[in-house]
N, C-alpha and C positions, 0 to 999 in steps of 0.2 A: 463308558463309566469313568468318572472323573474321583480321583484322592483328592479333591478338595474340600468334599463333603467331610468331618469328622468321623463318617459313621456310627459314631456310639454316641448315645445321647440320655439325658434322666430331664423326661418331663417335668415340669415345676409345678405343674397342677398336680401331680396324682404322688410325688415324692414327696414320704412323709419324715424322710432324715434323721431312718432309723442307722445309716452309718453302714451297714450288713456288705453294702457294694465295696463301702471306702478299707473293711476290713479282708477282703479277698482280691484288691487291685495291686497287682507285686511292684507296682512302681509308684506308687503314694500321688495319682493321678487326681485322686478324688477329693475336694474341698468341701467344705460345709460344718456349722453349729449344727450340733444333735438336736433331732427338733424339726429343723430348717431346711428345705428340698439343696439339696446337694448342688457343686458344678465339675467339670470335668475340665484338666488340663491337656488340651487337645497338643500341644507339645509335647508332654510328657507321657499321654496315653499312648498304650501300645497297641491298642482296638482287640484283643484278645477276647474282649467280651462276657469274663467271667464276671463282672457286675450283673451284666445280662441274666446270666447264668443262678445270680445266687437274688435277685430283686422279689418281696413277695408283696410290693406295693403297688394295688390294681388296683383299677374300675372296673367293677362288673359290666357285665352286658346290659342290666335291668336297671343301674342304678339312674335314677333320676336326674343327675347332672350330667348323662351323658349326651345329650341334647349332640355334640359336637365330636360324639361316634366317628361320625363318618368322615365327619374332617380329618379326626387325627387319623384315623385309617391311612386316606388320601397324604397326608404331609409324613405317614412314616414309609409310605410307597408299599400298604399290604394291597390286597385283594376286599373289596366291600363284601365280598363271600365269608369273612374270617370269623369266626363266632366266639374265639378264644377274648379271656379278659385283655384287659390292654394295662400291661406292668410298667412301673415310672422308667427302668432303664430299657431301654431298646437301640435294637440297630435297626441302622434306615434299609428297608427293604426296597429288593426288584422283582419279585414275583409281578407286578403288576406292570411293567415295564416288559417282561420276558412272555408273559401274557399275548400281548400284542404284536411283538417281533414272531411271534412262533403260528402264527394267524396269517405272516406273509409270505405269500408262494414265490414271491422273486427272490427270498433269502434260503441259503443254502443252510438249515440250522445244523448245529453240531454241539453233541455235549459228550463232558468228561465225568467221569464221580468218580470223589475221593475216597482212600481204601475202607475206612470208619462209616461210611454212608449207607453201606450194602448192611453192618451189622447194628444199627442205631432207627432207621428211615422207619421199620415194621412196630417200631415202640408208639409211632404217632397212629397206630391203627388199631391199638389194643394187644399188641403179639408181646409175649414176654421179653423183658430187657437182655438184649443181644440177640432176636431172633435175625437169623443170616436169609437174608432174601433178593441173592443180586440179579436172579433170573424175574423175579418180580419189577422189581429198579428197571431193569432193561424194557420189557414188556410196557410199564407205565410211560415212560420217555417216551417210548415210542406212540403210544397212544395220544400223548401231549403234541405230536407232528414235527419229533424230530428228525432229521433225513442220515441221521448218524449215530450210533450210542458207543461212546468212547468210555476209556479208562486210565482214568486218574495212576493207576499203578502200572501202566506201559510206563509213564513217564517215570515213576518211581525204579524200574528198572532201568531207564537210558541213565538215571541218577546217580545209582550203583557205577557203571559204566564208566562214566565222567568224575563224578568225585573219588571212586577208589583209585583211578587211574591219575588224578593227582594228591591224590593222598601219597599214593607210590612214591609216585615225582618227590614229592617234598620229605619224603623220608630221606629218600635214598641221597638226596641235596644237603639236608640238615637246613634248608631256608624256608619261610616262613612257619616255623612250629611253633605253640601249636597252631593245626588247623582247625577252624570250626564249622561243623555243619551252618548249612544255610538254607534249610527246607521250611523253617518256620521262619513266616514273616512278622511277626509282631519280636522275634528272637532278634533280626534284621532289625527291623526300625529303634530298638531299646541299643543295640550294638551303633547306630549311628548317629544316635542320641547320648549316650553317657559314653561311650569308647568308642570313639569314631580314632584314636589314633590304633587303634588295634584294628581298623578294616580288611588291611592285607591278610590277617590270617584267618579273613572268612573264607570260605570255597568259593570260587566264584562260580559256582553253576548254579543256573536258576532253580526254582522248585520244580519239582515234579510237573504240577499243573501250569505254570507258566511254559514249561518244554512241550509240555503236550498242545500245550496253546502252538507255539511256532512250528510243531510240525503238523498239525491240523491247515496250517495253511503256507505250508509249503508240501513237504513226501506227502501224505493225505489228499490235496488239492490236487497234486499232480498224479496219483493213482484215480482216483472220480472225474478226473477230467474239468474239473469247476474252479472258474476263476476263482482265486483267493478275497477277491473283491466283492463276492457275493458272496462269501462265508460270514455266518452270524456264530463265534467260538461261547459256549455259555461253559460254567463250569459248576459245580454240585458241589458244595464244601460243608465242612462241617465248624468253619473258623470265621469268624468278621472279619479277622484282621485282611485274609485271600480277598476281599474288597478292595482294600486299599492298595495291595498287592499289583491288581490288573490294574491299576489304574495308574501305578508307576509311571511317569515319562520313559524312563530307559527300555520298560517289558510293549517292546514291538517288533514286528520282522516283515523289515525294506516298507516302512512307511504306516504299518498295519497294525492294528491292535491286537496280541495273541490271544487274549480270552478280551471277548467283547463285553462278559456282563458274568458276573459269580452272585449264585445265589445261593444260601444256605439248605437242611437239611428240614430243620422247618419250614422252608418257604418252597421246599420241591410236595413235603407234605400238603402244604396249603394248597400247591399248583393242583395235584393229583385227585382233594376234595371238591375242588372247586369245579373241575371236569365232569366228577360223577360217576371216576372209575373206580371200579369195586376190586383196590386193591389184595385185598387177602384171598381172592378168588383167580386172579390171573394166573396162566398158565404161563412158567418159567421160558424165558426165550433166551440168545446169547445173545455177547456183545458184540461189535461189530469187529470185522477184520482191517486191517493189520494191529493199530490203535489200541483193539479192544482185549490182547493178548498176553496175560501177564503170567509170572512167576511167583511162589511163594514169597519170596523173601520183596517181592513190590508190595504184598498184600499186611506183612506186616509191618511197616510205616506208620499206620495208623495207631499205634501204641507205642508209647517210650522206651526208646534203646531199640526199635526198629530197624531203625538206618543204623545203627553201629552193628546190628546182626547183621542185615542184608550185606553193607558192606564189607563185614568179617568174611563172610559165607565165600565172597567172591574175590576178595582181596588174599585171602590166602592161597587159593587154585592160581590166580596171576602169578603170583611170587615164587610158591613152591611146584608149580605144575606137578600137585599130587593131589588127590581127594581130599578136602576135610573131611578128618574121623566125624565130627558130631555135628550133624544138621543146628539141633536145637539147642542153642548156647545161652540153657538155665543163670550161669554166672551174666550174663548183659540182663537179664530180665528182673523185675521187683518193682516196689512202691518209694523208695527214698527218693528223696530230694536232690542227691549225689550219691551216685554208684562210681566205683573206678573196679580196674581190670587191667590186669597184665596177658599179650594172648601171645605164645608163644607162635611165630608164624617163621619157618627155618631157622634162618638164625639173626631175624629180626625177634625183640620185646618187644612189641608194640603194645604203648601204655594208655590207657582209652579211659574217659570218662562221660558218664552220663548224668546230663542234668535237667531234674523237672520240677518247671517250674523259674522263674526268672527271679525271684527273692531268693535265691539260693546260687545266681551265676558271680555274684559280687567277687566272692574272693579268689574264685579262679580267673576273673578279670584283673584283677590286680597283680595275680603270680605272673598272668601273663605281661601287661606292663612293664614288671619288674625283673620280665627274664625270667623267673623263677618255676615257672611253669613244668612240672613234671611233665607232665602227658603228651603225645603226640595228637591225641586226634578228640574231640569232645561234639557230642550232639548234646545242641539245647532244645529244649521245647518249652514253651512260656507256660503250659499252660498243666493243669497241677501231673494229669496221666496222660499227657499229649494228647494225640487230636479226636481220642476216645471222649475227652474231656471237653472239647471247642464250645466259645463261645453260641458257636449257631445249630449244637444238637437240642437233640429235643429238651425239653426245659423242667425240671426236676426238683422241687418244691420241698421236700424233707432230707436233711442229711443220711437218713436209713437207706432212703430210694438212688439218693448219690452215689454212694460206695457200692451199693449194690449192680446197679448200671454201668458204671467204669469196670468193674470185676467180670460183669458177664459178656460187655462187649469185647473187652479185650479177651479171654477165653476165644468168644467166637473166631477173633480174627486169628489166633494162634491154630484155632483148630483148621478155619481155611486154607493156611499157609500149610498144614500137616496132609492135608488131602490133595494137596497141589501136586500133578506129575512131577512138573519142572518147580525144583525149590530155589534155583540159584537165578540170578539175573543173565547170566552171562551164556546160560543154556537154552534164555526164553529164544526160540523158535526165530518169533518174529524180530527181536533186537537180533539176533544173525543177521537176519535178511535187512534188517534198516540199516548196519553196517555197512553193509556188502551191497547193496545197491545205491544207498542215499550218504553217509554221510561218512565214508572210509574207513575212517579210525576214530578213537578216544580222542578227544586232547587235538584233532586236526583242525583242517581249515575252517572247513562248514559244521562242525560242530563250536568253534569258537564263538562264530559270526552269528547261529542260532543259539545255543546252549547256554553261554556263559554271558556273566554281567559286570557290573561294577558296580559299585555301592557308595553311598554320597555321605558327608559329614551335618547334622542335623544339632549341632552343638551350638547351644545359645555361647559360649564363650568366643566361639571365632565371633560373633555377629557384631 
C-alpha cells in the first residue's frame, strides 16, 4: 500500500457542486463554484473522509450513462460484485486487491478490527444502528481464509501502556507539555501540515493499529512459528485516513511493512457479500490469542475522550498505586467540540482536554505555540464523534439517521467496555504476558524500536 495515492477523491462526472462535501471538510480542503464538480487540495486534505460521508451525489446502478460501471468500479478498486450506487466523493478501495491476497496459501494472512467495527459492520446487513457483533466479525474473517483474527484494541491497550507512561514522564519533567494524543491519523497529518513546529508535543507512539501491525510481525510471528516474511498484516478500520497511515515510510519493522493493506468497514461489508456468507446467521466464535485479547478501556477508543478515559483509568493506579474510585468518568464523555477536565490524581491536577473534531483544534494550537497552554494532556480526533464517526463506516444519507448512529454506536461501545472482566489496560492478562516475556518495560528498548515514531514537517512554508 502506497500514500501516494490521495485516496479521497470526487468524480467530475457524477459531482454536481452542490458544495455539502466543502461544508463539512474542517480544513477548507475543497475547491469549486457552486454548480461545478468540486477539486480537492490533496495538500491540505487530511483524508478523514467526511465528504465521503456527507456526498448524496450518485449514479444509480440502472442509469443509462452507466455504460462505464464497471470501469469506475475497477479505477476505484471495489469488487464488480458491488451493487451499491456509486457517490461523486469516494475513497479508493482495496477489497479487490485483499480479494486476491487472501486466495493465496503461501501468505500467512492476518487481520486486526478496529474497536467501532464490532458495533457499526451489522448496520450493512440490515441490524439496527449499533448492533454489537464481534463474535459475528470473527467468524466472517475467518470464513474470508484468514489464518489469524486479531484486535485492533490489544493495541489500544499496549497504547494506554506507552502513552500514559510518558505522559507520566512529561509531567513529572514539566518538558514537552502539553502533550498530544496521536491515535488519529488525519489529527497527525493536519498537526504536520499547519503546526509542524509543535511536533514534539505529539506522543510519539504509534496508533493502536500500526503497534498491532509491528507486533504481528515480530511477538505473533515468533509465537506461530511463521516467518515475518510471509505474513500478509490487513487491518479493518473505520477511517480513510488509517490508508494513508500504513503507507507511511517511517510505519515498518526491520525492513517490513506493519499493516500491509487497510481496508475499511464498508469494504469488509462488501468482502463478506461477495462470499455469500450469510452473516446475521453465523455462530459467534473468538478472537484469536494473544493479539486478540483486550480490556475495556481498549474498547473504548472508538468514541471521543476514549483515550483520555482509558488512559485516566490506568495513569492514576501508576501514580497513586491505589484503585480508582470510579470506572466510568461521565465528566471525559459528551458531544462538544471542546471538553476540558481537572482530574485530581494524588497530588498531581491533571488538566486534560478533549477535542472533536479538527475545526475546533485551532486555538488550542496557538495556546500551545504561545506557551500559554493550560492543559497537560489533549486527545484530538478530526473527525465530528471520533471513529464512531470515520470516514469509511457505513454511509448514512439523512442527518436524523446520522445522529442517530453515532448515539447508538457509541452506547454500544460504552456498554462493551461495562461488560468487560478486565476494564483497565494494565490488568489485560495478555499485556502482562507481552511485557514479561516480549518487550520488558514501558518506554524501554524494544518497545522504542517497535512502538514509537517520529513525525515529519508537511509545511509548504519550509518548501
Amino acid at each position: 500500500m502506497s500514500n501516494l495515492d490521495p485516496i479521497i477523491h470526487i468524480d467530475e462526472q457524477l459531482c454536481t457542486g452542490c458544495r455539502r462535501c466543502a461544508a463539512v471538510c474542517p480544513v477548507d480542503a475543497i475547491t469549486g463554484e457552486a454548480g461545478a464538480p468540486q477539486s480537492i487540495d490533496a495538500h491540505r486534505c487530511v483524508v478523514c473522509g467526511q465528504c465521503v460521508q456527507i456526498c448524496s451525489a450518485y449514479a444509480a446502478e440502472s442509469a443509462p450513462s452507466l455504460a462505464t460501471r464497471e470501469e469506475k468500479l475497477r479505477q476505484r478498486g471495489q469488487l464488480p460484485s458491488v451493487r451499491e450506487p456509486l457517490f461523486a466523493a469516494y475513497s479508493t478501495g482495496h477489497a479487490k486487491e485483499l480479494k486476491e491476497a487472501l486466495a493465496d496459501p503461501k501468505r500467512y494472512k492476518v487481520v486486526q478490527c478496529a474497536p467501532v467495527i464490532r458495533v457499526s459492520l451489522a448496520e450493512e446487513f440490515g441490524l439496527p444502528f449499533g448492533t454489537l457483533t464481534p463474535g459475528k466479525m470473527a467468524a466472517a474473517l475467518r470464513q474470508l481464509n484468514f489464518d489469524r483474527v486479531y484486535d485492533t484494541n490489544f493495541g489500544a491497550d499496549v497504547t494506554i501502556m506507552e502513552e500514559g507512561s510518558e505522559l507520566i514522564s512529561r509531567v513529572m519533567s514539566g518538558e514537552r507539555l502539553p502533550m498530544f494524543t496521536s491515535c488519529c491519523p488525519a489529527w497527525v497529518k493536519h498537526a504536520e501540515t499547519a503546526a509542524p513546529q509543535l511536533l514534539e508535543h505529539l506522543s510519539s507512539c504509534k496508533s493502536p493499529m500500526q503497534m498491532v501491525g509491528a507486533l504481528v510481525k515480530t511477538y505473533s510471528a515468533e509465537l506461530d512459528g511463521v516467518d515475518p516474511v510471509d505474513i500478509f498484516s490487513v487491518a479493518v478500520m473505520p477511517c480513510t485516513c488509517k490508508k494513508f497511515e500504513a503507507g507511511r515510510e517511517e510505519m515498518n519493522v526491520d525492513g517490513l511493512r506493519e499493516v500491509d493493506l487497510v481496508i475499511t468497514t464498508r469494504e469488509l461489508a462488501q468482502l463478506i457479500k461477495d462470499k455469500g456468507i450469510d452473516f446475521l446467521n453465523l455462530p459467534d466464535e473468538p478472537f484469536d490469542s494473544p493479539l486478540g485479547k483486550y480490556s475495556g478501556a481498549g474498547t473504548i477508543f472508538g468514541a471521543t475522550g476514549g483515550v483520555m478515559e482509558a488512559a485516566i483509568r490506568t495513569g492514576y493506579e501508576l501514580v497513586t498505586h491505589e484503585s480508582i474510585p470510579n470506572l466510568q468518568l461521565d465528566f471525559i464523555r459528551g458531544n462538544e467540540g471542546i471538553r476540558t477536565a481537572t482530574v485530581q490524581i494524588g497530588d498531581l491536577e491533571l488538566r486534560v482536554a478533549m477535542v472533536a473534531g479538527l475545526q475546533y483544534v485551532s486555538t488550542i494550537l496557538k495556546q500551545a505555540a504561545e506557551g500559554t497552554c493550560p492543559y497537560h494532556f489533549i486527545e484530538v480526533m478530526a473527525c465530528p464523534e471520533g471513529c464512531v464517526s470515520g470516514g469509511g463506516q457505513p454511509k448514512l444519507l439523512l442527518e436524523t439517521q446520522r445522529k442517530a448512529a453515532y448515539q447508538a454506536r457509541k452506547s454500544s461501545i460504552y456498554r462493551h467496555d461495562s461488560n468487560q472482566k478486565v476494564r483497565k489496560s494494565h490488568e489485560n492478562p495478555a499485556i502482562i504476558k507481552l511485557y514479561k516475556d516480549f518487550l520488558g518495560e514501558p518506554l524501554g528498548h524494544v518497545s522504542h524500536h517497535l512502538l514509537h515514531t517520529k513525525f515529519i514537517s508537511r509545511s509548504t512554508k519550509e518548501e
